[in-house]
VEXKE-653836 format. One record per residue (C-alpha): residue number from 1; residue in three letters; chain; x, y negated, z negated. Coordinates in nm, 2 decimals, m for minus. Example, Ala and Ser with C-alpha at 12.3 -4.5 7.8 and 13.67 -1.06 7.14 Angstrom:
BEGIN
+-----+-----+---+--------+--------+--------+
:   k :   r : c :     c1 :     c2 :     c3 :
+-----+-----+---+--------+--------+--------+
:   1 : Ala : A :   1.23 :   0.45 :  m0.78 :
:   2 : Ser : A :   1.37 :   0.11 :  m0.71 :
+-----+-----+---+--------+--------+--------+
END
This chain:
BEGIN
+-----+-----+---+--------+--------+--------+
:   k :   r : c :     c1 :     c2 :     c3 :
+-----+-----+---+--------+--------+--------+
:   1 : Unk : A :   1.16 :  m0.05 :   5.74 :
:   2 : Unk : A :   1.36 :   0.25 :   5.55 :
:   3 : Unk : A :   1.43 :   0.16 :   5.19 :
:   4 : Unk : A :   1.72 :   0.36 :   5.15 :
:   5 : Unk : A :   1.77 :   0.53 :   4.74 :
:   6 : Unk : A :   1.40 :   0.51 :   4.72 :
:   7 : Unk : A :   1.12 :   0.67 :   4.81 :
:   8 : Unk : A :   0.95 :   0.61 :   5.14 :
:   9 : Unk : A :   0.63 :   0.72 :   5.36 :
:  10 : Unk : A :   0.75 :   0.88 :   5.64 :
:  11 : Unk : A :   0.59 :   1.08 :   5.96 :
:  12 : Unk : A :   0.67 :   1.42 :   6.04 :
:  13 : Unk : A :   0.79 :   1.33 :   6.39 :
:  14 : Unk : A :   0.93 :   1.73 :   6.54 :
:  15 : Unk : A :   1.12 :   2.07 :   6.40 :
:  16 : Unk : A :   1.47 :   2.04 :   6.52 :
:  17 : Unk : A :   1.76 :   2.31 :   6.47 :
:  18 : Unk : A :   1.95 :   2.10 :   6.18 :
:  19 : Unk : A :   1.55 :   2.08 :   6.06 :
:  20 : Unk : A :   1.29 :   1.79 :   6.04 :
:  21 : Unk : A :   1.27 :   1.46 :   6.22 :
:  22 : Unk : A :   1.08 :   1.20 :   6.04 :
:  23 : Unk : A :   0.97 :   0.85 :   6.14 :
:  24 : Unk : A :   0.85 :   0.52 :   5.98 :
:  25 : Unk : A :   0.73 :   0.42 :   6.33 :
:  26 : Unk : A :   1.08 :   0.22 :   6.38 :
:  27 : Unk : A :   1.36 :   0.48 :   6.24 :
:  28 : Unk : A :   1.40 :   0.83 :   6.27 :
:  29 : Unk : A :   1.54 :   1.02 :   5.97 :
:  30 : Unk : A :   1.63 :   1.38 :   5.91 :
:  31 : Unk : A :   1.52 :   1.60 :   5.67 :
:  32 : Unk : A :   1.81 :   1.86 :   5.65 :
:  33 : Unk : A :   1.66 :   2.26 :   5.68 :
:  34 : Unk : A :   1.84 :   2.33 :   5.42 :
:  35 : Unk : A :   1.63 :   2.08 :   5.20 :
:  36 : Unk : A :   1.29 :   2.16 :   5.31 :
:  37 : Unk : A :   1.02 :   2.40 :   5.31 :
:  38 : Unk : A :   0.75 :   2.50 :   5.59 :
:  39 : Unk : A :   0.49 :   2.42 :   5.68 :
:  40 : Unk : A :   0.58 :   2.13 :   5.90 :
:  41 : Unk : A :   0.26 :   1.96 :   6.08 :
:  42 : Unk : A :   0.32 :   1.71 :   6.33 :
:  43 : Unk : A :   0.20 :   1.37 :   6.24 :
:  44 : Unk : A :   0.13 :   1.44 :   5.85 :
:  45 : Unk : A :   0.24 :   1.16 :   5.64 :
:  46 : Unk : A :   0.51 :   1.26 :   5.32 :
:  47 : Unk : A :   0.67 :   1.08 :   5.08 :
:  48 : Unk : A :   1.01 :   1.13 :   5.04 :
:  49 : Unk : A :   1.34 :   1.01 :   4.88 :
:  50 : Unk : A :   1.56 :   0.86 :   5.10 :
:  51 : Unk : A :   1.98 :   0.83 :   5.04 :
:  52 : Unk : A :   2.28 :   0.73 :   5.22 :
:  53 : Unk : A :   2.46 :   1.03 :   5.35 :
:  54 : Unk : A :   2.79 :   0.83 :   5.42 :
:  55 : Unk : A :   2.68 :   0.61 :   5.72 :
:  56 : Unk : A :   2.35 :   0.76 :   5.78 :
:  57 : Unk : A :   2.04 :   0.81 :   5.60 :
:  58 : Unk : A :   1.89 :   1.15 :   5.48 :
:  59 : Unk : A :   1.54 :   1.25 :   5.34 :
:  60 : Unk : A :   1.49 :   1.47 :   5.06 :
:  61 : Unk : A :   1.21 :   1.70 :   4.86 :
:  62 : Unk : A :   1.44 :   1.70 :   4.57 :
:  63 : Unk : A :   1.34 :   1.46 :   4.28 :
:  64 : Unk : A :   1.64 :   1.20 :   4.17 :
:  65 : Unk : A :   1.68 :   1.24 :   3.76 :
:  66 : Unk : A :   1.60 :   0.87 :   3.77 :
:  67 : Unk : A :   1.55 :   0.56 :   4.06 :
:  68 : Unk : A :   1.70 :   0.21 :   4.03 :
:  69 : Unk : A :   1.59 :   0.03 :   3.73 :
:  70 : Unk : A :   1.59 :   0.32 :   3.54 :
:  71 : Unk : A :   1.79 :   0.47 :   3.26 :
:  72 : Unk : A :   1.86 :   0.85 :   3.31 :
:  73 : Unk : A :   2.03 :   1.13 :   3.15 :
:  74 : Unk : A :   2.32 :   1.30 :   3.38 :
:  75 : Unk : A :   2.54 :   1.55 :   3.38 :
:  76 : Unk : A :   2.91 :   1.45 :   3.52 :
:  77 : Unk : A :   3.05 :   1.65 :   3.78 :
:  78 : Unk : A :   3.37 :   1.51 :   3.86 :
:  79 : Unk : A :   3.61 :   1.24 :   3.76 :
:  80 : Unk : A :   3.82 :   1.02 :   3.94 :
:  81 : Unk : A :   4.12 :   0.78 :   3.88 :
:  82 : Unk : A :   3.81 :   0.50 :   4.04 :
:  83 : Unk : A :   3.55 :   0.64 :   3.87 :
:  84 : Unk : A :   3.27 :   0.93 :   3.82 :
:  85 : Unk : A :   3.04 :   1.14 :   3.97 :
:  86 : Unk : A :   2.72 :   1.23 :   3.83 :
:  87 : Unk : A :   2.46 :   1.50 :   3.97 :
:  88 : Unk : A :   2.22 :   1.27 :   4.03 :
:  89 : Unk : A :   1.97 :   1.55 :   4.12 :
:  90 : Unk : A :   1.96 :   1.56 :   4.50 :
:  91 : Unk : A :   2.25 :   1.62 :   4.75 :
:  92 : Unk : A :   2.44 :   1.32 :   4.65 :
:  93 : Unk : A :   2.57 :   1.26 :   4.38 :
:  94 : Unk : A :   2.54 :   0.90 :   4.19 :
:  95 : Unk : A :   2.91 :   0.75 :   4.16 :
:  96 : Unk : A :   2.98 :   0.51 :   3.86 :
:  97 : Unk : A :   3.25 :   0.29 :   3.91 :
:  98 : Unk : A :   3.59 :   0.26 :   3.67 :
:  99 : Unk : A :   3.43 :  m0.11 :   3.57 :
: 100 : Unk : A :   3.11 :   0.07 :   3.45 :
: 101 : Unk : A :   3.25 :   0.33 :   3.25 :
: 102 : Unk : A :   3.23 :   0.22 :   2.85 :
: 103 : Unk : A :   3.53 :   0.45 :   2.79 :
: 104 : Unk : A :   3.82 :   0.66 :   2.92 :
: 105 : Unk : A :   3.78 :   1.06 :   2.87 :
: 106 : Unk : A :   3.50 :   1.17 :   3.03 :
: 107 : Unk : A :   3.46 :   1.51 :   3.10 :
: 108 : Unk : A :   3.28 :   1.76 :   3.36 :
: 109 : Unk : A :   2.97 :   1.89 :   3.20 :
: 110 : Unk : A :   2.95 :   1.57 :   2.99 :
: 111 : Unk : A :   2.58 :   1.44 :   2.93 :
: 112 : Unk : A :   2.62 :   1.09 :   2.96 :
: 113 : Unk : A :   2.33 :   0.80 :   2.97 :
: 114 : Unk : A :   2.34 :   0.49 :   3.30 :
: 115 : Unk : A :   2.15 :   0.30 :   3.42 :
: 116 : Unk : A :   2.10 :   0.32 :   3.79 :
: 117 : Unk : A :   2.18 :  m0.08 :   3.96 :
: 118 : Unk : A :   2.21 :  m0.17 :   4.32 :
: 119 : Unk : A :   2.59 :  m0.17 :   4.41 :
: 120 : Unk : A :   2.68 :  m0.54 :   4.42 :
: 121 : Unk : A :   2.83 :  m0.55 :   4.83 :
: 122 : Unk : A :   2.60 :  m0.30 :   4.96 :
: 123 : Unk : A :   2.24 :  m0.11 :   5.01 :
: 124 : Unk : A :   2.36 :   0.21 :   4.76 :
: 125 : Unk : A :   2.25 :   0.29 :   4.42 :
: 126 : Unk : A :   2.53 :   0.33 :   4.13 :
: 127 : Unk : A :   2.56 :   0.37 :   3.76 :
: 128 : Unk : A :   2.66 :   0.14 :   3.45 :
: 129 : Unk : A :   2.69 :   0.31 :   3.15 :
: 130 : Unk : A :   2.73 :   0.01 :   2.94 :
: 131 : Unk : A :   2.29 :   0.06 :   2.85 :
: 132 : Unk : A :   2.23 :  m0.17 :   2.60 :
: 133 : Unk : A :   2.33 :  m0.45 :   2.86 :
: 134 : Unk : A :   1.98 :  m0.40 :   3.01 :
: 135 : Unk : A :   1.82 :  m0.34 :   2.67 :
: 136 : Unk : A :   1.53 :  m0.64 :   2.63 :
: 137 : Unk : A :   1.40 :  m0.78 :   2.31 :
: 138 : Unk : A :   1.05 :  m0.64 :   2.24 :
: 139 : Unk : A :   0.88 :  m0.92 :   2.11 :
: 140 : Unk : A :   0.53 :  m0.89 :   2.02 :
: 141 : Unk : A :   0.49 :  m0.53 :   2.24 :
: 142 : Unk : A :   0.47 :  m0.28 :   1.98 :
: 143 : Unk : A :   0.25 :  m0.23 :   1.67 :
: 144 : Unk : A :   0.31 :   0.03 :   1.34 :
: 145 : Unk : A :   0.24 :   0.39 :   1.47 :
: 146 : Unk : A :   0.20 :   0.30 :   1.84 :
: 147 : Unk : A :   0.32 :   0.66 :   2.06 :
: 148 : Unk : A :   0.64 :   0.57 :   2.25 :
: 149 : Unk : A :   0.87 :   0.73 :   2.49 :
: 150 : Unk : A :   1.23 :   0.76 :   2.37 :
: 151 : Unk : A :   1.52 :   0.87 :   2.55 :
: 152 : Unk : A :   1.82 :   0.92 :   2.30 :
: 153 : Unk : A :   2.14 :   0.73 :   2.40 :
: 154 : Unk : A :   2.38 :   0.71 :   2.12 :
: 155 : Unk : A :   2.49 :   0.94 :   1.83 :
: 156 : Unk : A :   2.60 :   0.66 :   1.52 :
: 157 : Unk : A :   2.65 :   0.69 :   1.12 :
: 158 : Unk : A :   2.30 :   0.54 :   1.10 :
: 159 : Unk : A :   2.09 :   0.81 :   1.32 :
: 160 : Unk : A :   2.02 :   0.82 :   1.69 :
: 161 : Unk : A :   2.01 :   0.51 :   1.89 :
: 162 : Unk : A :   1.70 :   0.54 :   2.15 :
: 163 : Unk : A :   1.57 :   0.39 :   2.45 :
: 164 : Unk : A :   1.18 :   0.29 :   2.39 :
: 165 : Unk : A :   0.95 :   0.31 :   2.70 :
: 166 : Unk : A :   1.28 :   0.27 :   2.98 :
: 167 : Unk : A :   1.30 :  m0.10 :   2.79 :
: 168 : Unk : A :   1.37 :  m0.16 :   2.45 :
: 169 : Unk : A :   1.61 :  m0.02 :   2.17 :
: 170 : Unk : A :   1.50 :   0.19 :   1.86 :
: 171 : Unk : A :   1.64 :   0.35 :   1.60 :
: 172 : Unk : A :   1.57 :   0.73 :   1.44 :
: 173 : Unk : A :   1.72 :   0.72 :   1.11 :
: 174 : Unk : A :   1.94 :   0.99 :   1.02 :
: 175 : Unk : A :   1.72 :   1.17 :   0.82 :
: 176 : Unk : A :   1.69 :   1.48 :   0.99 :
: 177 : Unk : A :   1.93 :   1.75 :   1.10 :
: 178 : Unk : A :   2.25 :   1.61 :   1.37 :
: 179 : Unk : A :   2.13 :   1.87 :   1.58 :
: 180 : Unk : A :   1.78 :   1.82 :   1.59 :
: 181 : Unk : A :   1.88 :   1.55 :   1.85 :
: 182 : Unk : A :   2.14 :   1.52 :   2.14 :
: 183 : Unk : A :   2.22 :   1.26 :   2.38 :
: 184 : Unk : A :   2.00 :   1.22 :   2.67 :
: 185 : Unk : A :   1.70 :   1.41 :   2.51 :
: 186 : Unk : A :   1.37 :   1.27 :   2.61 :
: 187 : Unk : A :   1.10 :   1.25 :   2.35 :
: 188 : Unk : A :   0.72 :   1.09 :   2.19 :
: 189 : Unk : A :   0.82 :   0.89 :   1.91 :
: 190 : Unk : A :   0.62 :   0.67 :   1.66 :
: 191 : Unk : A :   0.71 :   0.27 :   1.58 :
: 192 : Unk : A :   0.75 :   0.28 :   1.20 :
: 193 : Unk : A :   0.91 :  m0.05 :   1.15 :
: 194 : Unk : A :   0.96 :  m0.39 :   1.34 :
: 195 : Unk : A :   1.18 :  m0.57 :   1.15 :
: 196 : Unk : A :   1.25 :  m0.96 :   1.10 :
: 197 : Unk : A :   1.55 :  m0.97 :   1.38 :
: 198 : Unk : A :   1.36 :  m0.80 :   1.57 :
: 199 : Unk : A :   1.50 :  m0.45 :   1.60 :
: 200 : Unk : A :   1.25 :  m0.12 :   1.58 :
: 201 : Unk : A :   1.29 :   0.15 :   1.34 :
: 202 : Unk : A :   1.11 :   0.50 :   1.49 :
: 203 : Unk : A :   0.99 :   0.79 :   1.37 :
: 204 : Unk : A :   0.88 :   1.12 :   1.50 :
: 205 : Unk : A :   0.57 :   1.15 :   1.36 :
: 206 : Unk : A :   0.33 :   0.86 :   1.29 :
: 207 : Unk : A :   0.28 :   0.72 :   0.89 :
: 208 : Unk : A :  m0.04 :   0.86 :   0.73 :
: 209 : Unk : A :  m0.12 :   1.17 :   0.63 :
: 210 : Unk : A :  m0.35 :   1.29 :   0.82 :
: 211 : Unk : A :  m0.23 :   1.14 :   1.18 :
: 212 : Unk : A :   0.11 :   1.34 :   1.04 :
: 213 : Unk : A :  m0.03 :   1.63 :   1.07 :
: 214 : Unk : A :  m0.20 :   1.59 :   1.36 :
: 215 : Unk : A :   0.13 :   1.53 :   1.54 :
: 216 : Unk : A :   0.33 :   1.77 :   1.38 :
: 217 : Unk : A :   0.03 :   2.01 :   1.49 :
: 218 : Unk : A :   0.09 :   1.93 :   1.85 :
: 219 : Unk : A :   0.51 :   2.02 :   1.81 :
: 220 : Unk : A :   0.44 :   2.31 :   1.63 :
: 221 : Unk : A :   0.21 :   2.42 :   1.90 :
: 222 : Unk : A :   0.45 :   2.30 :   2.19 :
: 223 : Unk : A :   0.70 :   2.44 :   2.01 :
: 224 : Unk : A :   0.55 :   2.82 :   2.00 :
: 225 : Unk : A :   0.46 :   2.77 :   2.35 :
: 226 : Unk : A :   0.80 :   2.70 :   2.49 :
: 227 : Unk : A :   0.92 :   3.05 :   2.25 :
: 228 : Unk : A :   0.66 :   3.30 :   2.39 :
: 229 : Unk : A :   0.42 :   3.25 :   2.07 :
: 230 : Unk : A :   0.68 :   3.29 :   1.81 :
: 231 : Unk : A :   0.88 :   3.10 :   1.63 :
: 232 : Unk : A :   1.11 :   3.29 :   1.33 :
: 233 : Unk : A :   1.05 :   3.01 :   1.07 :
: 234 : Unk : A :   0.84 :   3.05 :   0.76 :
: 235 : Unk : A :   0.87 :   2.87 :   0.38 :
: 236 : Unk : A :   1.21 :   3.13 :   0.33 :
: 237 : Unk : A :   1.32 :   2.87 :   0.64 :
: 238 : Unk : A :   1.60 :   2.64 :   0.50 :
: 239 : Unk : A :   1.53 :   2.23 :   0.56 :
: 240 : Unk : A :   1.79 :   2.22 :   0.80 :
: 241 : Unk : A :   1.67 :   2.53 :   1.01 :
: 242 : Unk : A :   1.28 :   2.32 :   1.04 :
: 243 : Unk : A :   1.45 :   1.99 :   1.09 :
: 244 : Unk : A :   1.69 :   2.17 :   1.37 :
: 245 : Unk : A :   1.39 :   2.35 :   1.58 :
: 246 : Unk : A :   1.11 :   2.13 :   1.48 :
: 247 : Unk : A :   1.26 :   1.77 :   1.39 :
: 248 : Unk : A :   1.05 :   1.75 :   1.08 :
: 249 : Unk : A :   1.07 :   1.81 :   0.75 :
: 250 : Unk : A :   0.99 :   2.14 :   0.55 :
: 251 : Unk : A :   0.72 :   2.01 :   0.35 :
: 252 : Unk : A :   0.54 :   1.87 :   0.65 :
: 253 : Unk : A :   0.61 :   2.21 :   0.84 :
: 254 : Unk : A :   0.40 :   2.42 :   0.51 :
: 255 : Unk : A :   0.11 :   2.13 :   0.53 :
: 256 : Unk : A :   0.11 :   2.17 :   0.93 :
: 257 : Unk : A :   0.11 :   2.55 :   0.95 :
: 258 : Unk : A :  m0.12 :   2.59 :   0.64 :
: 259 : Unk : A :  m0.33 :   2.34 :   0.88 :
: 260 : Unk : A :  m0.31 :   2.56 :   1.20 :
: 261 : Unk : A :  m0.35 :   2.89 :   0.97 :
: 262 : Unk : A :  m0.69 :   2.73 :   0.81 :
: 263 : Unk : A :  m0.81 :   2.67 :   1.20 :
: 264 : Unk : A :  m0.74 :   3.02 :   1.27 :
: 265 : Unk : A :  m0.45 :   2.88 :   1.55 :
: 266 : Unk : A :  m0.15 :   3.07 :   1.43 :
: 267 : Unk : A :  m0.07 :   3.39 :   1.21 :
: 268 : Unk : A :   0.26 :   3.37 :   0.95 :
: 269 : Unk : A :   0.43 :   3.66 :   0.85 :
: 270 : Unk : A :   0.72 :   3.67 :   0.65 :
: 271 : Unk : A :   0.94 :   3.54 :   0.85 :
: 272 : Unk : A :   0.79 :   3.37 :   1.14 :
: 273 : Unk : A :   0.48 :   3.18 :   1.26 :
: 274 : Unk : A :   0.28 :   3.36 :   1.57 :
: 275 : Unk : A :   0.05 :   3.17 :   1.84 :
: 276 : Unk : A :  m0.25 :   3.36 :   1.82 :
: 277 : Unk : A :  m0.45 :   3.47 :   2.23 :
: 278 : Unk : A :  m0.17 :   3.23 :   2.38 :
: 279 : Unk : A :   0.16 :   3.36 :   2.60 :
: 280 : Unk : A :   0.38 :   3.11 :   2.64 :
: 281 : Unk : A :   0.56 :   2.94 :   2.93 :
: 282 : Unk : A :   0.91 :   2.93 :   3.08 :
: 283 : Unk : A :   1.12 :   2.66 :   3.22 :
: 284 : Unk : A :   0.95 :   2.70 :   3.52 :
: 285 : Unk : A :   0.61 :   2.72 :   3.43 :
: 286 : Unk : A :   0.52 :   3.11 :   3.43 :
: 287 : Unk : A :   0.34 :   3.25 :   3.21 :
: 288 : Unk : A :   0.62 :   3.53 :   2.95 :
: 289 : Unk : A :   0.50 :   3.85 :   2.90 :
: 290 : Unk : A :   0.69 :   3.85 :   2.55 :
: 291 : Unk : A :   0.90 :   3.69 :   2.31 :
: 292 : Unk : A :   1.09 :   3.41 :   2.48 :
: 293 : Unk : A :   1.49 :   3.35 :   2.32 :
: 294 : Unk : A :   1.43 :   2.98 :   2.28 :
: 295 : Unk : A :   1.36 :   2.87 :   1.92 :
: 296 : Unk : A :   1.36 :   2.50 :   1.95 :
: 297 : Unk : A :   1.15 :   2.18 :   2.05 :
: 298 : Unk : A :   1.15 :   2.16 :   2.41 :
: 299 : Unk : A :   1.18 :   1.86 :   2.58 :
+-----+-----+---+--------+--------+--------+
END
């Protein structure tokens, strides 16, 4: 049986006009042409996503920014006097009801965290932006320096509230640059602290020198390869400027790239740091020719 919001294995049944007619040997299902690419083979089997397209189901090759049970990061399209719509990443869009919005004056273009929950009367997928109602205590799971995920969710006086592992709150103290960090960025973080009631303190880089470095190596290099090799920072770079584009600190930035330079990784000039025999890579995954415009950590 179809799952619909989910992904499913389906058939390739036949190539129609309005494009491809899939099966789970009970229920046939379209994949629109305008949401597909050749080659179809008859009888292949293809996982899919699988929405509600008012009252039928549709099929999809495009990846949802998150499924049910997940938190994920999207961008509002429109908003209603019931509610808002989010691009959801495939042809529909995810709609959060008026009860599950935490405030009033949302905007299109707005990055905004949810949740994605079954709709409570029927089959469809919605949103609830109220997070840290689904936010579970992290007893015993997490040790000093362990590598998490984080997914940033909140902007407060204290730092940058996270999601750890799709699960569990965290903390990034505001010790860096405000815009070294910006709701709905996905990034590896570090447990620095559990403390007594329970609540996780994070870091970007793990305690220790040496393991420091080693992770800020591994930015740095991520770093150059998302700008095309070159990165205009150097020690004229102000604390701010390192913490913005890097997310660590300038005197961990000199012991990293006085690392990489003894390793023969990078070159510095006076005013930037150069991959040495690598081009980087784009958004998409191409290999740049040259100097890329982007400066900062990518995601």
């Amino acid at each position: 049986m179809i799952q619909p919001d989910a992904y499913n294995t389906l058939i390739m049944k036949k190539q129609i006009s309005k494009g491809i007619l899939l099966t789970d040997g009970e229920q046939d299902i379209l994949l629109p042409a305008s949401d597909s690419r050749p080659p179809f083979e008859k009888g292949k089997e293809i996982s899919l996503f699988v929405y509600n397209n008012r009252d039928s189901l549709r099929a999809t090759e495009r990846r949802p920014y998150g499924l049910r049970g997940d938190f994920a990061a999207l961008t509002v399209k429109s908003v209603e006097t019931f509610g808002v719509f989010a691009d959801w990443g495939i042809p529909k869009d995810l709609f959060i009801p008026k009860r599950n919005l935490d405030h009033d004056e949302y905007q299109p273009g707005e990055k905004i965290i949810v949740r994605l929950i079954p709709n409570y009367d029927d089959d469809t997928t919605i949103g609830d932006c109220y997070v840290e109602d689904y936010l579970e205590k992290a007893d015993g799971l997490y040790t000093p320096n362990q590598e998490v995920e984080i997914l940033i969710y909140q902007m407060t006086g204290l730092g940058a509230s996270a999601i750890i592992n799709n699960r569990h709150a965290g903390l990034l103290y505001k010790t860096f640059a405000e815009k070294a960090f910006r709701i709905g960025d996905r990034r590896r973080a570090y447990i620095k602290k559990i403390r007594d009631d329970g609540k996780i303190d994070l870091s970007l880089f793990p305690q220790g020198y040496r393991k420091s470095v080693e992770a800020a190596e591994k930015t740095l290099i991520e770093a150059l390869e998302a700008a095309g090799g070159k990165l205009p920072l150097s020690d004229n770079s102000s604390p701010g400027e390192i913490e913005a584009a890097l997310g660590m600190s300038k005197a961990l930035f000199k012991r990293t790239i006085g690392s990489l330079y003894k390793t023969g990784k990078i070159k510095i000039t006076a005013d930037a740091v150069v991959l040495k025999n690598a081009a980087g890579k784009n958004k998409n995954g191409k290999t740049d020719k040259g100097p890329h415009r982007r400066t900062g950590f990518r995601n």
